[in-house]
N, C-alpha and C positions, 0 to 999 in steps of 0.2 A: 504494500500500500504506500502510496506517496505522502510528501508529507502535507500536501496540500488535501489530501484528501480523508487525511487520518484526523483530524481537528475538526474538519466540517460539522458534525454535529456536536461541537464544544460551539461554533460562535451562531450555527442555524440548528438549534434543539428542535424536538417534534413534541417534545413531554419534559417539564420540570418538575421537580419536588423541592420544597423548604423545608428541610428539617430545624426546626424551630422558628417556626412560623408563628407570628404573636398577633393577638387583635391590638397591642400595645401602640399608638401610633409613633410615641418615639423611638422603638426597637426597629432595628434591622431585619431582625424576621418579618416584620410588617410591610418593610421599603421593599422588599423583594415582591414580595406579593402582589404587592399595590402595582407597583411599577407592571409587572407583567400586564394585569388588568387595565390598565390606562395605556399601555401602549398599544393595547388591542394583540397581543398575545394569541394565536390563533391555534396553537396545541394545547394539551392537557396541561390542568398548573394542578398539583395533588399541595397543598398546606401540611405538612407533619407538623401534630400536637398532640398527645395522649390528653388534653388535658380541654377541647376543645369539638364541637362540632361542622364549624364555620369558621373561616376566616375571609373576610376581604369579598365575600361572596363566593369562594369556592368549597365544596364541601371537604372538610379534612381527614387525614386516616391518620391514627394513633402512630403510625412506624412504618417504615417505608415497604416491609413485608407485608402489610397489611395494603397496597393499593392496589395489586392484581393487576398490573397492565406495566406495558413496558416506558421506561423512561430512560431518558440519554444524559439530561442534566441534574446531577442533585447539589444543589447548594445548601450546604450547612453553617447555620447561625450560633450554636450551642456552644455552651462553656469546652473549651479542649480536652478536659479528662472524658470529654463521651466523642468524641473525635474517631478513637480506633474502633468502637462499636458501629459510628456509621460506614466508616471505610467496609467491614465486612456486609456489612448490609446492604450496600452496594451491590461488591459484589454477589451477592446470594440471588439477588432481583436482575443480576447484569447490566448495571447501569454502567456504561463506559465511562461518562467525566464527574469527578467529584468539585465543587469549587468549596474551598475552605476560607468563607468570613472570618472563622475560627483563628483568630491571633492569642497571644502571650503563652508564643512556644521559645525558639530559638532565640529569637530576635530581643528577647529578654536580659541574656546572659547565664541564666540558671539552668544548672546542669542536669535538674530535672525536668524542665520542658525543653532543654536540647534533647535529651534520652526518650520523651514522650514526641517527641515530633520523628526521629529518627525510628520508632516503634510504627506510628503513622506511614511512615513511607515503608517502611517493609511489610505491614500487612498491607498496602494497595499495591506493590509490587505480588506480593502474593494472590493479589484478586483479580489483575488484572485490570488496576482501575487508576485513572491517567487523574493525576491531582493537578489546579488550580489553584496555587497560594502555598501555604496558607497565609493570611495574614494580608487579605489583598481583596477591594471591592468585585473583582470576578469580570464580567465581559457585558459589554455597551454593544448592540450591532444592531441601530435601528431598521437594517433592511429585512431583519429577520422577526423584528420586535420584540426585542429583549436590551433590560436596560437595568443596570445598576441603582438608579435611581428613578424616581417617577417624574422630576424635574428635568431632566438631560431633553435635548432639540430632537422630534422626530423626524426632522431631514435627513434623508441618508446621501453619503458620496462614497468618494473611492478613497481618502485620507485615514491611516489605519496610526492607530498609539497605542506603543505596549510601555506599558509604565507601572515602577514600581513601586511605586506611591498611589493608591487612592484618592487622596488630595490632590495631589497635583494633575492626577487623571480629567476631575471632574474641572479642576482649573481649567483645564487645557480645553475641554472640550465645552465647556461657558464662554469664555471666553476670546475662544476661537469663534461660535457660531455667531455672535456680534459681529467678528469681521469678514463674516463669509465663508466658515470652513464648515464644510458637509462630511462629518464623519463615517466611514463603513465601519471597519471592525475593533474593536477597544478592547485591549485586558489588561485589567489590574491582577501582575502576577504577584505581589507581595514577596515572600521571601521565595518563590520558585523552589520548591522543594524536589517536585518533579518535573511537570512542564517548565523548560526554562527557559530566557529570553530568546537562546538561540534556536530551538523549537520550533519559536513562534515567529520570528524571522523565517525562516524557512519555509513556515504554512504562505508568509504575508508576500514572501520572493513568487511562488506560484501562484496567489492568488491571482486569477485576472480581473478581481473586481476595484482590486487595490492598486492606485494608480500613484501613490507617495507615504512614505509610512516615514512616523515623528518615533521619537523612545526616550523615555527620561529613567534613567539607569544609575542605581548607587553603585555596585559593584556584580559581579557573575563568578560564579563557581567554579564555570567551563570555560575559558577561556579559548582555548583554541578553538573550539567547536563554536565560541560565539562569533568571534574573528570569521569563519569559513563561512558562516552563514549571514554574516553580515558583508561578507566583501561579494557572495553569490546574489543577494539582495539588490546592492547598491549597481551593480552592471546593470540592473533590469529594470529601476525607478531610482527617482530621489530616496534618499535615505538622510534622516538630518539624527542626530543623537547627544542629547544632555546629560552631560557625565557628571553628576553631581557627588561629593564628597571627596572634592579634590586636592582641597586643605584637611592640616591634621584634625583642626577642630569637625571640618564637614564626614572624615575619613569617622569617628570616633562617633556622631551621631549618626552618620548610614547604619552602623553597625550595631546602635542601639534600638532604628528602624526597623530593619529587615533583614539583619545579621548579615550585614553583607561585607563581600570584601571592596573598598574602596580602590584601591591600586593607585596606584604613583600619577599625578596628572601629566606629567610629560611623556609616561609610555603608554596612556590614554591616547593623548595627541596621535601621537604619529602610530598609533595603532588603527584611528580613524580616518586618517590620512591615506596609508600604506591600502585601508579597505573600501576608498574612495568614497566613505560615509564624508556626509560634512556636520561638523562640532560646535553644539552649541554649548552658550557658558551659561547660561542663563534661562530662567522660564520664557523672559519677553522675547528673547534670541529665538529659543523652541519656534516661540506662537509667531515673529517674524519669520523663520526660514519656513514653516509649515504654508504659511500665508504667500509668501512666493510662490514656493513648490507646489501650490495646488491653483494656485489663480492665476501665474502668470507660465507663459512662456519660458524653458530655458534659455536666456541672452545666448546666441550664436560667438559671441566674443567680449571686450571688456570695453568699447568704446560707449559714450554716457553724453546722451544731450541732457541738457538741465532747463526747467523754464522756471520762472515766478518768483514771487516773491522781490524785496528789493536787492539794493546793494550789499546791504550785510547777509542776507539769507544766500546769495551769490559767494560770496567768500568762505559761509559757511559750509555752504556745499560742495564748492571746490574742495575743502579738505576731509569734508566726509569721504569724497569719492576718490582722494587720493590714499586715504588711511585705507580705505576698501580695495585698494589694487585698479580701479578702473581708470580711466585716460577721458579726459578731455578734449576731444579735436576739438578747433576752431569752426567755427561755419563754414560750410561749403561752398563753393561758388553758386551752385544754384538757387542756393538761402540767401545769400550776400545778395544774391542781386534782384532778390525781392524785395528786398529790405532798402535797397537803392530805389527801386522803382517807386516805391509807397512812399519814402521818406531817408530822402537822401541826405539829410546831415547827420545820420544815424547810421550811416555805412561803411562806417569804419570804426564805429565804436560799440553798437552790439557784437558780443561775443557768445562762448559758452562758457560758464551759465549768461544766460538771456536774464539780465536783470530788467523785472516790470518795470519799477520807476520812473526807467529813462523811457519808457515808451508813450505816455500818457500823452493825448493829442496826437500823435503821429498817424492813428490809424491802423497800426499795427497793436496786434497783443501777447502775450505772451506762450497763449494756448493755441495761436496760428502759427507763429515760428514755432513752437514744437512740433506741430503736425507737420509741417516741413521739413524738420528736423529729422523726425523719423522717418519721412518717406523718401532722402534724402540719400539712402546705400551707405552712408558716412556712419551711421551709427547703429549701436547691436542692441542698446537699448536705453530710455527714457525715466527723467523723474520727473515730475510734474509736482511745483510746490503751488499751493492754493493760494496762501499767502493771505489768509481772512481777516488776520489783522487789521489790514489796510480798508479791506471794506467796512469793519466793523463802525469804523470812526467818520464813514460818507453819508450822504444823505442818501435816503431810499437804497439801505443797510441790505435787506433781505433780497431786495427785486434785483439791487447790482450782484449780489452774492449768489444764486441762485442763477441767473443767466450766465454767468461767468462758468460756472461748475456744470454746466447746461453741456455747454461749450466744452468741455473739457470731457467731460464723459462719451461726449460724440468721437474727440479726438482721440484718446484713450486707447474706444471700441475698432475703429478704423485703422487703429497705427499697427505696421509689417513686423512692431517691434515691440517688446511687453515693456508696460509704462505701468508706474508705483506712484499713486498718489500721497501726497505729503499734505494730510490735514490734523492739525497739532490736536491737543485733548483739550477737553472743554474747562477750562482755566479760564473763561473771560470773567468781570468781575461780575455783568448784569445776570440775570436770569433768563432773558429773553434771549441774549445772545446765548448760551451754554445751551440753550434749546435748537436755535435755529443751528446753531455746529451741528449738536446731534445727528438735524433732521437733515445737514446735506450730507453727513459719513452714513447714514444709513440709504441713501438714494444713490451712495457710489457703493455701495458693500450690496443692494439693492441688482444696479449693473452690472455685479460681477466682479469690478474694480478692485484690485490690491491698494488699500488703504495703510498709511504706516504715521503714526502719529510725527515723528523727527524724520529729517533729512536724512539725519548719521544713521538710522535705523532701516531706512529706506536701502542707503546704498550700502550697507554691512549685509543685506541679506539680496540683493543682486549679486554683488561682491562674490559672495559664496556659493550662489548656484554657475554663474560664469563659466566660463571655461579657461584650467589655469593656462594650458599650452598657447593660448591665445594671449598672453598678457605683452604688456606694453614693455 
């Protein structure tokens, strides 16, 4: 069996059970439940509670022997000294995936829930039953309708996150769906006991529904094995990966997390490198490279037109985009000599970046030279700053602000080359204005548009999808 096809019913079940399924609404056994019933769940959902007839509106069975029909997924809620009882019971019903909610084992430090977690994987190695976690929110995969939460976005895409972090999991995938990322398959493996990161890699490498896969990663047990399946991966789609726990302090809480080995950040690096993965430091890094890799284009090369904004937002982007490895050519003659045409004492002093400022009255804007810019052969790819400050402080704030971004989303959708919009976060001081930001980053996240709050942000994550052998 491949490995894409040995998972398939870990991320698309036909039948779940909860073992420790609660009518509690703040428990976990509840969120499980719920979640399936609000996402419209279309298999069997069986509740395990000896102690219950109902939950969430499905009828319950005392013990997983007690539901007489077959199930693929059991996720267990319950204290971990009844952990080993459910692994067999598992297998006794033949249930191939267990997902263990189930934490303070390993990841503890105490040498009796190391012993009790290591008791765990040997009797499902014995049953034949492929664990999830423990210690980990389990698997999001709205195209199947199954979700860790009853909160999580039902849009599905092709953007796949294995992460070892629950938290950060749900981060990623909130947080993301604000900027436009449509998630397919999510797991929270927690300590990876037995299905491990690189496993899961491997399923995400074959998937063909998975069209860019994120990973926020404290440390792996396998090494090599995750290495082979992360450089098999990365040949085939984006692969972006957050190594977290790369200082000693980060090294020492991984490993009060998820008992993990943190490893050295510099043979992280060029571990990621050598496996053509690209590294991120950071969550906002994650949710930027995620946010390219699914919305835009990969840039064919490193060359960068820039528009908007004034003269300091120009300088400042020049040095985003030189900290980024990317090249500023000058304008092209075909762009030069528009810019002569329309407004000739401006043609020899627009450059790249196109600072707005100097264009006011000329007829020219700053969202036309871009689209020029990029239709141009001269450049592999575009940032577009909104530059809303300026409009904030004009008269008829919203009508100029809104036609301008009009315009820009035309040009955006039209340009041969993938363009990153730069509209800052809602820090203005009125109310009204923090509104109107919102409502045009939601009509370019709306369009499809790679939206990125800073410039420096904008081109750090072009930067890194790029192509290095193309550099200047």
């Amino acid at each position: 069996m491949t490995p894409a096809a040995s998972l398939d019913r870990l991320f698309s079940p036909r039948a779940v059970a909860v073992v420790g399924a609660s009518a509690n609404v703040d428990s976990a056994g509840h969120d499980y439940v719920r979640a399936l019933r609000e996402f419209g769940f279309t298999g069997a959902v069986h509740p395990v509670n000896p102690r219950a007839d109902e939950i969430a509106g499905y009828r319950a069975s005392p013990d997983l022997r007690a539901i007489g029909a077959p199930v693929d997924l059991v996720i267990c809620c319950i204290p971990a000294e009844g952990a080993p009882a459910v692994v067999d019971a598992c297998g006794a019903i033949g249930a191939p995936f267990l997902h263990l909610f189930t934490g303070r084992l390993s990841e503890t430090g105490e040498a009796a829930a190391a012993a009790l977690e290591d008791e765990i994987a040997r009797r499902a190695r014995a049953s034949g039953v492929r664990l999830l976690g423990p210690n980990g929110l389990g698997v999001y995969h709205p195209a199947a309708r199954i979700a860790f939460r009853p909160d999580l976005p039902r849009a599905a895409g092709g953007l796949a996150l294995l992460s070892q972090s629950g938290n950060n999991a749900v981060e990623a995938v909130l947080r993301g769906a604000a900027r436009g990322l449509r998630f397919g398959k999510v797991a929270s493996y927690g300590n990876g006991l037995d299905l491990t990161p690189a496993e899961l890699l491997a399923h995400l490498a074959d998937d063909p529904a998975t069209e860019a896969i994120g990973a926020y990663v404290e440390g792996v047990a396998d090494g090599r094995a995750f290495f082979e399946s992360l450089r098999r991966a990365a040949t085939r789609k984006p692969v972006i990966v957050y190594k977290a726990g790369r200082s000693a302090a980060g090294a020492r809480a991984a490993a009060s997390h998820t008992a993990a080995l943190a490893g050295e950040a510099a043979v992280w690096s060029g571990m990621l490198r050598q496996a053509g993965a690209i590294e991120a430091r950071t969550q906002e890094q994650l949710l930027d490279l995620l946010t390219a890799a699914s919305l835009l284009a990969r840039p064919r090369g490193r060359r960068a037109a820039v528009a908007g904004g004034g003269g300091g937002r120009g300088v400042q982007s020049a040095d985003a985009c030189a900290e980024a490895g990317l090249a500023l050519p000058p304008l092209p003659a075909s762009v030069r000599a528009r810019v002569a045409e329309r407004a000739p004492a401006l043609a020899d002093w627009v450059g790249n970046p196109v600072d707005q400022s100097i264009l006011a009255g000329s007829g020219l804007s700053a969202n036309g030279l871009l689209a020029d810019m990029a239709a141009s052969g001269a450049y592999d790819l575009a940032i577009a700053n909104v530059g809303e400050e300026w409009f904030l402080g004009r008269p008829r704030a919203e009508e100029r602000l809104r036609r301008a971004c009009a315009r820009l989303r035309e040009a955006a959708n039209a340009a041969p080359v993938p363009v990153a919009v730069v509209l800052g976060a809602t820090e203005a001081p009125e109310a009204w204005q923090r509104a109107l930001i919102d409502s045009v980053r939601a009509e370019f996240v709306e369009a499809g548009l790679a939206v990125f709050p800073t410039v420096e942000r904008a081109a750090f994550a072009l930067g890194a999808l790029a192509p290095r052998e193309r550099a200047p």
